[in-house]
KEMARBA-91203 format. One record per residue (C-alpha): x, y, z; residue in one letter. Coordinates in steps of 0.1 Angstrom, whole numbers, plus 5000, padded with zeros to 4 digits. Each point is the difference from the previous one (the first is absolute). Layout:
BEGIN
XYZA...
END
This chain:
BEGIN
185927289535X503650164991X502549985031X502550254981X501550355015X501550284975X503750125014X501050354992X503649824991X500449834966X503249894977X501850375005X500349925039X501149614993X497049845006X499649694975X497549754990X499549685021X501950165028X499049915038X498150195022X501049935037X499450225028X501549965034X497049745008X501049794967X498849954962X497150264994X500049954958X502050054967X500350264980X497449904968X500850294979X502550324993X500250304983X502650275003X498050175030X497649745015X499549635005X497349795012X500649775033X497749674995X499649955035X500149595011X496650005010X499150034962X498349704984X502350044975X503449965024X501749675010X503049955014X502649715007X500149995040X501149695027X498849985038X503150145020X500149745024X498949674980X501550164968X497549844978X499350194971X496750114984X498550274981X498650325012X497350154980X497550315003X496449955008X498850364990X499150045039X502150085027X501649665001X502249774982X499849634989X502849765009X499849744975X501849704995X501149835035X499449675003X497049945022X501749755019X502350285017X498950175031X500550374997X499450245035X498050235004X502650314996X502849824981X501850274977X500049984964X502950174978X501149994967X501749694987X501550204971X499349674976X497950264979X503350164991X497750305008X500550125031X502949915026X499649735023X499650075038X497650285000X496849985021X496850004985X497849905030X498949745027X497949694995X496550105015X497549644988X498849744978X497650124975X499949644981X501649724992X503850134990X499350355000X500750235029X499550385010X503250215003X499350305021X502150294992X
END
């Protein structure tokens, strides 16, 4: 299933490939395609989205990633750290993607062994 939203704003009003989508609550996405009118939003929920993000308070880093559903994967932290229930994840900016510092979601629980579920 295709997490993706068509804008009625494309290359003619400066939008750009690969360019963030934040709202005031954080990262919603990039912008997967252009044209001169429109562009498509791949929204981070999409299997096909991943992003470089680190645990505000901890600052260890993982990967983000889309699940196709409503939440997000954090992959990557080392299973011996202890993450809260509610600890923020932002952007790391390692990705040289998208800038670093901007919210993405709260920790919500363990789904397995080194994966954990993002809410966002």
């Amino acid at each position: 299933m295709s997490h993706t939203l068509v804008l009625d704003k494309g290359q003619k009003n400066g939008v750009a490939r690969d360019m963030s989508a934040i709202t005031p609550k954080g990262l919603t996405g990039k912008i997967s395609n252009v044209t001169e009118s429109y562009a498509k939003l791949l929204l981070l929920t999409d299997i096909n989205f991943s992003a470089a993000v680190r645990l505000q308070e901890s600052r260890n880093e993982g990967i983000m990633s889309g699940t196709g559903s409503r939440k997000v994967i954090l992959k990557y932290i080392p299973y011996e750290e202890e993450i809260k229930v509610g600890d923020i994840v932002i952007t790391s900016g390692l990705d040289q993607l998208f800038p670093p510092g901007i919210p993405v979601g709260s920790y919500q629980r363990l789904t397995n062994r080194g994966q954990a579920t993002s809410s966002i």
